[in-house]
C-alpha positions in Angstrom: -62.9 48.9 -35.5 -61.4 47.6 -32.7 -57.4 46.7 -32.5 -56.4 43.5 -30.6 -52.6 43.3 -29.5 -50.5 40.7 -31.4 -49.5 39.5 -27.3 -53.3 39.2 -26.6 -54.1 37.0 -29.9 -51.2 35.1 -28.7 -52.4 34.4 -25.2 -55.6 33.2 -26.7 -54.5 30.7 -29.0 -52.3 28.9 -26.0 -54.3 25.6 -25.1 -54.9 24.9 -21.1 -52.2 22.7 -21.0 -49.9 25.2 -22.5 -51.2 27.7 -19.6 -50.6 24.7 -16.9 -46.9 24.1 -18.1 -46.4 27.8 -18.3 -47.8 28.1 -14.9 -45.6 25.2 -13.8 -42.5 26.8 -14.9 -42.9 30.0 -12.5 -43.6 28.2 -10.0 -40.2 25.8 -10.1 -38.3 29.0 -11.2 -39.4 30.5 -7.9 -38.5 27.2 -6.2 -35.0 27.4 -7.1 -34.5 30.3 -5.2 -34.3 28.5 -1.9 -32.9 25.0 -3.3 -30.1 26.3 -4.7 -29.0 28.1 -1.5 -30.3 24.7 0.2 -28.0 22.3 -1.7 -24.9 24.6 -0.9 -25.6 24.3 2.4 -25.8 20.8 2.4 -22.8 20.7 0.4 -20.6 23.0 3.1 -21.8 20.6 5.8 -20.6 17.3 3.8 -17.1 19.1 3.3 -16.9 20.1 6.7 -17.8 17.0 8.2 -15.2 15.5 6.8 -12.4 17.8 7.4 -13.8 17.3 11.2 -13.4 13.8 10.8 -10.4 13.7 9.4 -8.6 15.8 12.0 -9.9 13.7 14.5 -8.8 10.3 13.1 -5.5 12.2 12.9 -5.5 13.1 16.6 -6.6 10.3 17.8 -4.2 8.6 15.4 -1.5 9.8 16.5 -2.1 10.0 20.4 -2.3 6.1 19.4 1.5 6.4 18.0 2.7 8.2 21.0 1.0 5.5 23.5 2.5 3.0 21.9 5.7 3.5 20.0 7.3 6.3 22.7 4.8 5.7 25.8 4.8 2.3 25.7 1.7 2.3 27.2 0.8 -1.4 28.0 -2.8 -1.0 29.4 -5.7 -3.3 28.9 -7.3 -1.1 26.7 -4.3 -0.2 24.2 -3.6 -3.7 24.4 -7.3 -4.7 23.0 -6.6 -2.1 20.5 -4.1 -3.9 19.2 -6.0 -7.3 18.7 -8.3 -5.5 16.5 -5.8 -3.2 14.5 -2.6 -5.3 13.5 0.2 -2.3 14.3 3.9 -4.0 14.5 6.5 -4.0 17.3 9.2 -4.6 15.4 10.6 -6.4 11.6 12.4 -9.5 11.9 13.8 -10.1 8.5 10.7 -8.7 6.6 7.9 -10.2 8.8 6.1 -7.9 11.0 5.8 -8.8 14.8 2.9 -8.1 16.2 2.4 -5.0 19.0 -0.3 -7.3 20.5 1.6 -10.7 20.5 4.4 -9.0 22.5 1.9 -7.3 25.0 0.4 -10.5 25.9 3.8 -12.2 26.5 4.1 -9.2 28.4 1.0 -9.2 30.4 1.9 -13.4 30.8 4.9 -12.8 32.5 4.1 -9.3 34.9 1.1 -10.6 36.5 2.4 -13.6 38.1 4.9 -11.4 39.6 2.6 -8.8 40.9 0.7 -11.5 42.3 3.5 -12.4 44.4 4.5 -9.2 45.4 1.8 -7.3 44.6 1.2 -4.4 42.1 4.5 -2.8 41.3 4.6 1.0 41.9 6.7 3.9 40.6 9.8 3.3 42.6 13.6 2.8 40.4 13.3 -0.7 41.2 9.6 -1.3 39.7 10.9 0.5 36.8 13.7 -1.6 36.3 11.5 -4.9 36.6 9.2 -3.8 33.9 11.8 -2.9 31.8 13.4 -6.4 32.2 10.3 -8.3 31.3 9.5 -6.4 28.4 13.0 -7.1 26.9 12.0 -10.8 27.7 8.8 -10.4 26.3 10.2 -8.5 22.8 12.8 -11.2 22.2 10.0 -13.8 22.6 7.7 -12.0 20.2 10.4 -11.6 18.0 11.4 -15.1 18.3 8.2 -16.4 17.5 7.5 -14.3 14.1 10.4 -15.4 12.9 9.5 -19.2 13.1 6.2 -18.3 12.1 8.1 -16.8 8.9 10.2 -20.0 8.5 7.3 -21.8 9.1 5.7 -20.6 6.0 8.9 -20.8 4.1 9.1 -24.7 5.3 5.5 -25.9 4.8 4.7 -26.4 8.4 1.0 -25.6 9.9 0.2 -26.2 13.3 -3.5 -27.4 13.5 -6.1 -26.0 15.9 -6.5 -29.8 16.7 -3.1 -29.5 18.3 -3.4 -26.3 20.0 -6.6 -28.0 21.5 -4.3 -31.1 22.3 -1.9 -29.0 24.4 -4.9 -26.7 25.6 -6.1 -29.8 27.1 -3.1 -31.6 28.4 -1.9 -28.0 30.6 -5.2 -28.3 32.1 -4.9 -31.7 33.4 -0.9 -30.6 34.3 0.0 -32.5 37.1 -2.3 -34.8 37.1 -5.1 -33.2 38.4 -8.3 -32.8 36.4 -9.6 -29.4 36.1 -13.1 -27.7 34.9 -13.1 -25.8 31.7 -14.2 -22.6 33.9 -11.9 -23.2 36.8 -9.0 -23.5 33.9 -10.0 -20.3 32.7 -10.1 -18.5 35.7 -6.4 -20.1 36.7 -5.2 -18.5 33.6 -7.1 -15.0 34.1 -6.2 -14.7 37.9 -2.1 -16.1 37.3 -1.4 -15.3 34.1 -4.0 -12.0 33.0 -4.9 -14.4 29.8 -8.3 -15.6 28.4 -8.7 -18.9 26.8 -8.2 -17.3 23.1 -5.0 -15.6 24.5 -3.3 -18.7 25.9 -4.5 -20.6 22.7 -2.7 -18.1 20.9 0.4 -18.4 23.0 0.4 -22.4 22.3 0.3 -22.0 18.8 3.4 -19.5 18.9 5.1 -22.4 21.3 4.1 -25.1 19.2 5.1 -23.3 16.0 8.5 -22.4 16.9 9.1 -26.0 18.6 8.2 -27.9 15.2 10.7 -25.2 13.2 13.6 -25.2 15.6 13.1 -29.5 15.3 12.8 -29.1 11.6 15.6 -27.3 10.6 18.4 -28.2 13.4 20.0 -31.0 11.8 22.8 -31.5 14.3 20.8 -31.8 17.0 19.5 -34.8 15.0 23.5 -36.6 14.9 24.2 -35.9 18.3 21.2 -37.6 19.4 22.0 -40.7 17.0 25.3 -40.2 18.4 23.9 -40.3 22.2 22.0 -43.3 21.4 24.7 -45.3 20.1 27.0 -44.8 23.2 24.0 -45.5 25.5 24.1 -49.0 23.8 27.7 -49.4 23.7 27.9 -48.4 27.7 24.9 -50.6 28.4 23.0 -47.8 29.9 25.9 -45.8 31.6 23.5 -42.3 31.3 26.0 -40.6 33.0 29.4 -41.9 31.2 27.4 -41.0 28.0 27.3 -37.1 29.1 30.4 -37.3 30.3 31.9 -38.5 27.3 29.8 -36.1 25.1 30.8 -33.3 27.3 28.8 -29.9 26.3 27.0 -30.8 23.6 24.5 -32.7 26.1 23.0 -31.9 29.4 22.9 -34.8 32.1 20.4 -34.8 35.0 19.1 -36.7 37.7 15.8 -36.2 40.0 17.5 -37.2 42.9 14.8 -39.1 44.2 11.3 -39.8 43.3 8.7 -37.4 41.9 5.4 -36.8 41.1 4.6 -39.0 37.4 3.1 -35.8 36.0 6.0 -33.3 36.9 6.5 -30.9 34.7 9.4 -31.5 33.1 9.3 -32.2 29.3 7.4 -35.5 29.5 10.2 -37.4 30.9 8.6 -38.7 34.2 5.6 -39.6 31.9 8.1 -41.4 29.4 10.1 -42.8 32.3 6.8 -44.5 34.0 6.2 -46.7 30.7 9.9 -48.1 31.2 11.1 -50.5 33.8 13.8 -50.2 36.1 17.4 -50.0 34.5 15.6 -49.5 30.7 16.1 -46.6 28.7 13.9 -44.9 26.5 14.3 -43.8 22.7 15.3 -40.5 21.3 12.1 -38.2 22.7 10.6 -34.3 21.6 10.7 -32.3 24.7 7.0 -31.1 25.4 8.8 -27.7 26.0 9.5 -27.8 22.3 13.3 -26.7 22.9 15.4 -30.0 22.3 15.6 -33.9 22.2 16.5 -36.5 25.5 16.9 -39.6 26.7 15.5 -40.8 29.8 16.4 -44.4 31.8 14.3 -45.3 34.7 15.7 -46.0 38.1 12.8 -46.9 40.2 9.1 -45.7 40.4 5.9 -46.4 42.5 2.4 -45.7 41.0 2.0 -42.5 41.4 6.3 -41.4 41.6 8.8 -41.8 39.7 13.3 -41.9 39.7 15.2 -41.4 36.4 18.2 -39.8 34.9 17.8 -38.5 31.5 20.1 -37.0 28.9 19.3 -33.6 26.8 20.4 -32.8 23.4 19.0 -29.1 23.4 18.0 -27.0 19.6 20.0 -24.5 19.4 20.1 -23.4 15.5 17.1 -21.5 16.1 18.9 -19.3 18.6 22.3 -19.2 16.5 19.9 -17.8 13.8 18.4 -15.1 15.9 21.3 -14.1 17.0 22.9 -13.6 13.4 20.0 -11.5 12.3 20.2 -9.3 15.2 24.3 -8.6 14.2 23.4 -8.2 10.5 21.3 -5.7 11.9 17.7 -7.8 10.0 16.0 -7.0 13.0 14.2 -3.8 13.3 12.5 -2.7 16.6 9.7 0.0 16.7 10.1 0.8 20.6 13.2 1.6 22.6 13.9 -1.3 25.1 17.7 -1.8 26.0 19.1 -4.8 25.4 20.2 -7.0 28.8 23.6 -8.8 28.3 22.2 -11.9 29.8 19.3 -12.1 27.0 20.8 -14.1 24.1 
Protein backbone atom coordinates (compact mmCIF):
# COMPACT_ATOMS: atom_id res chain seq x y z
CA UNK A 1 0.00 0.00 0.00
CA UNK A 2 0.89 3.22 -0.81
CA UNK A 3 2.57 5.87 1.93
CA UNK A 4 1.36 9.48 1.80
CA UNK A 5 3.85 12.09 3.60
CA UNK A 6 2.37 13.63 6.78
CA UNK A 7 3.53 17.31 4.68
CA UNK A 8 1.40 16.12 1.67
CA UNK A 9 -1.85 15.19 4.00
CA UNK A 10 -1.25 18.56 5.37
CA UNK A 11 -1.21 20.50 2.11
CA UNK A 12 -4.45 18.87 1.29
CA UNK A 13 -6.47 19.64 4.14
CA UNK A 14 -5.53 23.64 3.69
CA UNK A 15 -8.74 25.33 2.28
CA UNK A 16 -8.22 27.88 -0.82
CA UNK A 17 -8.28 30.62 1.32
CA UNK A 18 -5.61 29.28 3.46
CA UNK A 19 -3.55 28.79 0.06
CA UNK A 20 -4.45 32.58 -1.01
CA UNK A 21 -3.25 34.03 2.44
CA UNK A 22 -0.26 31.77 2.34
CA UNK A 23 0.37 32.90 -1.12
CA UNK A 24 -0.21 36.49 0.13
CA UNK A 25 2.43 36.29 2.64
CA UNK A 26 5.35 35.41 0.11
CA UNK A 27 4.46 37.77 -1.82
CA UNK A 28 4.61 40.88 0.97
CA UNK A 29 7.70 39.06 2.41
CA UNK A 30 9.35 39.57 -1.00
CA UNK A 31 8.07 43.15 -1.00
CA UNK A 32 9.85 44.08 1.99
CA UNK A 33 12.99 43.63 0.39
CA UNK A 34 12.87 46.89 -1.54
CA UNK A 35 10.58 48.98 1.07
CA UNK A 36 12.60 48.57 3.72
CA UNK A 37 15.69 49.88 1.82
CA UNK A 38 13.10 52.45 0.35
CA UNK A 39 11.89 53.96 3.63
CA UNK A 40 15.68 54.48 4.76
CA UNK A 41 16.24 56.23 1.97
CA UNK A 42 13.56 58.45 2.41
CA UNK A 43 14.37 58.73 5.90
CA UNK A 44 18.27 59.90 5.01
CA UNK A 45 16.79 62.50 2.70
CA UNK A 46 14.33 64.06 5.50
CA UNK A 47 17.49 64.25 7.88
CA UNK A 48 19.53 65.75 5.38
CA UNK A 49 17.21 68.15 4.23
CA UNK A 50 17.11 69.55 7.25
CA UNK A 51 20.61 69.73 8.33
CA UNK A 52 20.78 71.71 4.73
CA UNK A 53 18.29 73.90 5.84
CA UNK A 54 19.38 74.52 8.94
CA UNK A 55 22.92 75.55 7.91
CA UNK A 56 21.49 77.79 5.55
CA UNK A 57 19.17 79.70 7.89
CA UNK A 58 22.37 79.90 9.95
CA UNK A 59 24.33 81.52 7.11
CA UNK A 60 22.00 83.59 6.02
CA UNK A 61 21.34 84.38 9.62
CA UNK A 62 24.08 85.51 10.48
CA UNK A 63 25.24 87.46 7.20
CA UNK A 64 21.92 89.27 8.40
CA UNK A 65 23.76 90.06 11.98
CA UNK A 66 26.90 91.27 10.30
CA UNK A 67 24.75 93.70 7.82
CA UNK A 68 23.16 95.06 10.37
CA UNK A 69 24.77 95.13 13.82
CA UNK A 70 28.63 95.66 12.42
CA UNK A 71 27.90 96.71 8.66
CA UNK A 72 25.33 98.86 9.33
CA UNK A 73 24.05 98.33 6.15
CA UNK A 74 21.13 100.71 5.61
CA UNK A 75 19.85 99.60 2.16
CA UNK A 76 16.31 99.36 0.97
CA UNK A 77 16.30 95.88 1.05
CA UNK A 78 17.75 95.24 4.73
CA UNK A 79 15.59 97.94 5.66
CA UNK A 80 12.27 95.97 4.35
CA UNK A 81 13.75 93.15 6.22
CA UNK A 82 13.41 94.75 9.11
CA UNK A 83 9.54 95.74 8.83
CA UNK A 84 8.88 92.17 8.50
CA UNK A 85 11.26 90.69 11.31
CA UNK A 86 11.15 92.99 14.52
CA UNK A 87 15.25 92.82 15.30
CA UNK A 88 16.15 95.80 17.91
CA UNK A 89 18.69 98.70 17.56
CA UNK A 90 19.14 99.26 20.86
CA UNK A 91 17.21 98.76 24.91
CA UNK A 92 16.05 101.84 26.35
CA UNK A 93 15.17 100.88 29.88
CA UNK A 94 13.78 97.36 28.90
CA UNK A 95 11.89 98.29 25.74
CA UNK A 96 13.29 97.26 22.59
CA UNK A 97 13.82 100.01 19.82
CA UNK A 98 13.17 98.96 16.68
CA UNK A 99 16.15 98.42 13.80
CA UNK A 100 13.47 99.52 11.34
CA UNK A 101 12.03 102.60 13.11
CA UNK A 102 15.59 104.03 13.33
CA UNK A 103 16.27 103.21 9.54
CA UNK A 104 13.34 105.16 8.46
CA UNK A 105 14.21 108.21 10.60
CA UNK A 106 17.28 107.55 8.88
CA UNK A 107 16.26 107.33 5.39
CA UNK A 108 13.72 110.65 6.39
CA UNK A 109 16.52 112.75 7.10
CA UNK A 110 19.54 111.50 4.24
CA UNK A 111 17.37 111.87 1.30
CA UNK A 112 16.48 115.41 1.52
CA UNK A 113 20.07 116.04 1.76
CA UNK A 114 21.09 114.08 -1.19
CA UNK A 115 18.52 115.75 -3.02
CA UNK A 116 20.17 118.86 -2.52
CA UNK A 117 23.46 117.90 -3.11
CA UNK A 118 23.08 114.87 -4.64
CA UNK A 119 24.06 111.26 -3.74
CA UNK A 120 26.79 111.37 -1.24
CA UNK A 121 29.93 109.27 -2.29
CA UNK A 122 32.82 107.69 -0.43
CA UNK A 123 34.81 110.73 0.34
CA UNK A 124 35.80 111.52 4.51
CA UNK A 125 33.35 114.03 4.33
CA UNK A 126 30.30 111.85 3.07
CA UNK A 127 31.31 109.57 5.78
CA UNK A 128 31.21 111.95 8.29
CA UNK A 129 27.62 113.18 7.23
CA UNK A 130 26.17 109.84 7.40
CA UNK A 131 27.56 109.18 10.54
CA UNK A 132 26.06 112.44 11.92
CA UNK A 133 22.50 111.65 10.81
CA UNK A 134 22.44 108.36 12.01
CA UNK A 135 23.42 109.54 15.55
CA UNK A 136 20.33 111.90 14.97
CA UNK A 137 18.35 109.36 13.79
CA UNK A 138 19.34 106.65 16.88
CA UNK A 139 18.65 109.27 19.57
CA UNK A 140 15.17 109.85 17.83
CA UNK A 141 14.37 106.18 17.73
CA UNK A 142 15.47 105.92 21.09
CA UNK A 143 13.55 108.84 22.12
CA UNK A 144 10.46 107.72 20.77
CA UNK A 145 10.41 103.94 22.32
CA UNK A 146 10.86 105.34 25.35
CA UNK A 147 7.54 107.44 25.31
CA UNK A 148 6.00 104.70 23.62
CA UNK A 149 7.09 102.78 26.97
CA UNK A 150 5.83 105.54 29.19
CA UNK A 151 3.02 105.75 27.14
CA UNK A 152 1.86 102.32 28.15
CA UNK A 153 2.88 102.83 31.70
CA UNK A 154 0.53 106.15 31.66
CA UNK A 155 -2.59 104.91 29.76
CA UNK A 156 -2.17 106.97 26.74
CA UNK A 157 -3.13 105.65 23.02
CA UNK A 158 -2.88 107.69 20.15
CA UNK A 159 -5.76 106.80 17.71
CA UNK A 160 -5.41 106.10 14.01
CA UNK A 161 -8.17 108.80 13.78
CA UNK A 162 -5.41 111.23 14.88
CA UNK A 163 -2.63 110.03 12.90
CA UNK A 164 -5.18 110.50 9.96
CA UNK A 165 -5.92 114.10 11.43
CA UNK A 166 -2.22 115.13 11.22
CA UNK A 167 -1.75 112.91 7.89
CA UNK A 168 -4.31 115.18 6.58
CA UNK A 169 -3.42 118.60 7.98
CA UNK A 170 0.68 118.09 6.55
CA UNK A 171 -0.93 117.69 3.26
CA UNK A 172 -2.83 120.75 3.18
CA UNK A 173 0.60 122.54 5.02
CA UNK A 174 0.71 125.81 3.84
CA UNK A 175 -2.33 126.19 2.79
CA UNK A 176 -2.28 124.64 -0.37
CA UNK A 177 -4.47 121.67 -1.09
CA UNK A 178 -2.87 118.65 -2.35
CA UNK A 179 -3.97 115.20 -4.11
CA UNK A 180 -3.71 112.07 -2.10
CA UNK A 181 -1.17 110.76 -5.05
CA UNK A 182 0.69 113.98 -5.49
CA UNK A 183 1.13 113.86 -1.37
CA UNK A 184 2.56 110.61 -1.73
CA UNK A 185 4.89 111.20 -4.30
CA UNK A 186 6.15 114.52 -2.23
CA UNK A 187 6.95 112.27 0.53
CA UNK A 188 8.61 109.32 -1.75
CA UNK A 189 10.74 111.89 -3.92
CA UNK A 190 11.77 114.38 -0.48
CA UNK A 191 11.61 112.28 2.14
CA UNK A 192 12.21 108.28 0.58
CA UNK A 193 8.81 107.44 2.73
CA UNK A 194 5.49 105.78 1.65
CA UNK A 195 2.22 106.75 3.17
CA UNK A 196 2.44 103.76 5.91
CA UNK A 197 5.94 105.02 6.71
CA UNK A 198 5.18 108.64 7.38
CA UNK A 199 1.90 107.41 9.22
CA UNK A 200 4.16 105.63 11.32
CA UNK A 201 6.52 108.53 11.88
CA UNK A 202 3.29 110.66 13.08
CA UNK A 203 2.29 108.25 15.48
CA UNK A 204 5.88 108.22 17.12
CA UNK A 205 5.61 112.36 16.97
CA UNK A 206 2.25 112.37 18.27
CA UNK A 207 3.04 109.80 20.97
CA UNK A 208 5.96 111.31 22.49
CA UNK A 209 4.19 114.93 22.20
CA UNK A 210 1.10 113.64 24.38
CA UNK A 211 3.80 111.95 27.10
CA UNK A 212 6.30 114.75 27.29
CA UNK A 213 2.75 117.07 27.91
CA UNK A 214 1.57 114.53 30.34
CA UNK A 215 4.15 114.07 32.63
CA UNK A 216 6.06 117.66 32.54
CA UNK A 217 4.32 119.28 35.32
CA UNK A 218 6.48 122.44 35.43
CA UNK A 219 6.01 123.29 32.29
CA UNK A 220 2.31 123.44 33.38
CA UNK A 221 3.23 126.45 36.40
CA UNK A 222 5.40 128.37 34.26
CA UNK A 223 2.77 128.65 31.71
CA UNK A 224 0.08 129.63 34.54
CA UNK A 225 2.83 131.66 35.74
CA UNK A 226 3.28 133.33 31.98
CA UNK A 227 -0.32 133.95 31.84
CA UNK A 228 -0.71 135.70 34.98
CA UNK A 229 2.05 138.28 34.19
CA UNK A 230 0.60 138.74 30.65
CA UNK A 231 -2.56 140.01 32.52
CA UNK A 232 -0.83 141.92 35.08
CA UNK A 233 1.43 143.82 32.16
CA UNK A 234 -1.66 144.12 29.99
CA UNK A 235 -0.14 142.36 27.14
CA UNK A 236 3.59 143.45 27.51
CA UNK A 237 4.74 139.90 25.59
CA UNK A 238 7.98 140.97 25.68
CA UNK A 239 8.36 142.38 29.46
CA UNK A 240 6.75 139.00 30.30
CA UNK A 241 9.99 137.03 28.79
CA UNK A 242 12.08 139.37 30.05
CA UNK A 243 10.97 139.07 33.36
CA UNK A 244 10.72 135.19 33.13
CA UNK A 245 14.18 135.13 31.77
CA UNK A 246 15.28 131.44 30.53
CA UNK A 247 12.64 129.53 31.42
CA UNK A 248 10.62 131.07 28.24
CA UNK A 249 11.50 131.81 24.78
CA UNK A 250 10.24 135.26 23.27
CA UNK A 251 9.86 135.82 19.48
CA UNK A 252 8.62 137.97 16.98
CA UNK A 253 7.95 137.45 13.06
CA UNK A 254 9.20 140.69 12.25
CA UNK A 255 6.74 141.40 9.84
CA UNK A 256 3.82 139.61 8.25
CA UNK A 257 3.66 135.99 7.12
CA UNK A 258 1.93 133.55 5.37
CA UNK A 259 -1.39 132.39 7.90
CA UNK A 260 -0.42 128.83 7.30
CA UNK A 261 3.42 129.09 8.22
CA UNK A 262 4.73 126.53 9.75
CA UNK A 263 5.37 127.31 12.98
CA UNK A 264 3.44 125.46 15.71
CA UNK A 265 0.03 126.76 14.83
CA UNK A 266 0.68 130.10 16.07
CA UNK A 267 -0.03 132.16 12.84
CA UNK A 268 -3.16 130.00 12.64
CA UNK A 269 -4.03 130.85 16.38
CA UNK A 270 -2.92 134.50 15.93
CA UNK A 271 -5.46 135.01 12.74
CA UNK A 272 -8.60 134.12 15.18
CA UNK A 273 -7.35 137.10 17.49
CA UNK A 274 -7.52 140.77 16.83
CA UNK A 275 -4.94 143.22 16.95
CA UNK A 276 -3.34 143.84 20.49
CA UNK A 277 -5.30 140.39 21.94
CA UNK A 278 -3.59 137.60 23.27
CA UNK A 279 -4.34 134.08 23.03
CA UNK A 280 -4.66 131.36 25.88
CA UNK A 281 -2.14 128.89 26.90
CA UNK A 282 -1.70 126.67 23.34
CA UNK A 283 -0.01 122.80 22.47
CA UNK A 284 2.54 123.41 19.99
CA UNK A 285 1.65 121.26 16.80
CA UNK A 286 5.32 120.30 17.00
CA UNK A 287 4.43 118.47 20.17
CA UNK A 288 7.58 119.98 22.11
CA UNK A 289 6.14 122.69 24.47
CA UNK A 290 3.26 125.29 25.35
CA UNK A 291 3.02 129.35 23.99
CA UNK A 292 1.43 132.24 23.98
CA UNK A 293 0.82 134.20 20.99
CA UNK A 294 -0.73 138.18 20.80
CA UNK A 295 -1.48 139.47 17.41
CA UNK A 296 -0.08 142.63 16.10
CA UNK A 297 -1.62 143.08 12.74
CA UNK A 298 -2.82 140.61 9.90
CA UNK A 299 -4.48 140.83 6.39
CA UNK A 300 -6.40 137.86 4.99
CA UNK A 301 -4.12 135.78 3.87
CA UNK A 302 -0.78 137.28 6.40
CA UNK A 303 -0.31 137.57 9.59
CA UNK A 304 2.17 139.79 12.51
CA UNK A 305 2.46 138.41 16.15
CA UNK A 306 4.87 137.92 18.93
CA UNK A 307 4.42 134.87 20.92
CA UNK A 308 5.91 133.42 24.04
CA UNK A 309 7.23 129.62 24.48
CA UNK A 310 7.29 127.54 27.47
CA UNK A 311 9.20 124.48 25.94
CA UNK A 312 8.90 120.44 27.64
CA UNK A 313 11.84 119.64 28.75
CA UNK A 314 11.33 116.65 31.44
CA UNK A 315 11.23 114.30 28.61
CA UNK A 316 14.78 115.31 27.62
CA UNK A 317 16.11 115.58 31.38
CA UNK A 318 14.77 111.94 31.49
CA UNK A 319 16.65 110.73 28.56
CA UNK A 320 19.45 112.15 29.51
CA UNK A 321 19.52 110.37 33.11
CA UNK A 322 18.95 107.01 31.55
CA UNK A 323 21.84 107.41 29.21
CA UNK A 324 24.27 108.31 32.63
CA UNK A 325 22.77 105.39 34.57
CA UNK A 326 23.97 103.67 31.73
CA UNK A 327 19.68 102.12 31.08
CA UNK A 328 20.28 102.62 27.55
CA UNK A 329 21.72 99.83 25.63
CA UNK A 330 22.81 100.33 21.90
CA UNK A 331 23.24 97.27 19.51
CA UNK A 332 25.40 99.28 16.80
CA UNK A 333 28.51 101.43 17.29
CA UNK A 334 27.65 105.13 16.52
CA UNK A 335 29.73 107.83 18.41
CA UNK A 336 28.07 110.14 20.37
CA UNK A 337 28.25 114.05 19.06
CA UNK A 338 28.69 116.55 21.98
CA UNK A 339 26.10 118.72 20.49
CA UNK A 340 23.27 115.83 20.58
CA UNK A 341 21.64 116.13 24.06
Amino acid sequence: MKKISLKRKDAAKKTEREKVEERREEVLARGRKFKYPLQYAKHRLVVVTIIVAVVALSVMTGLGWFALYKAQDTGDVLYRITQILPVPVADVDGEKARYSDYLMIYKSTITPVEEQQGTLGDTVDADTMRAHYKRLALDDAEDYTYAIKLARELGIEVTSEEVNKSYDEHRNIGGTERSEEGFKKILSDNFGLSETEYKRMLYLSLIKSKVSEKIDENAVKIANEVAQKINEKQGNMQAVAEEMGDKVRYEETGGLVDKMNVDGGRSVEAMKLSPGQVSGRQVSTNGDGYYFVKLIEKTDTTVNYASIKIPWTEFSKRMKDLRAEDKIKEYIDLAREETVQ
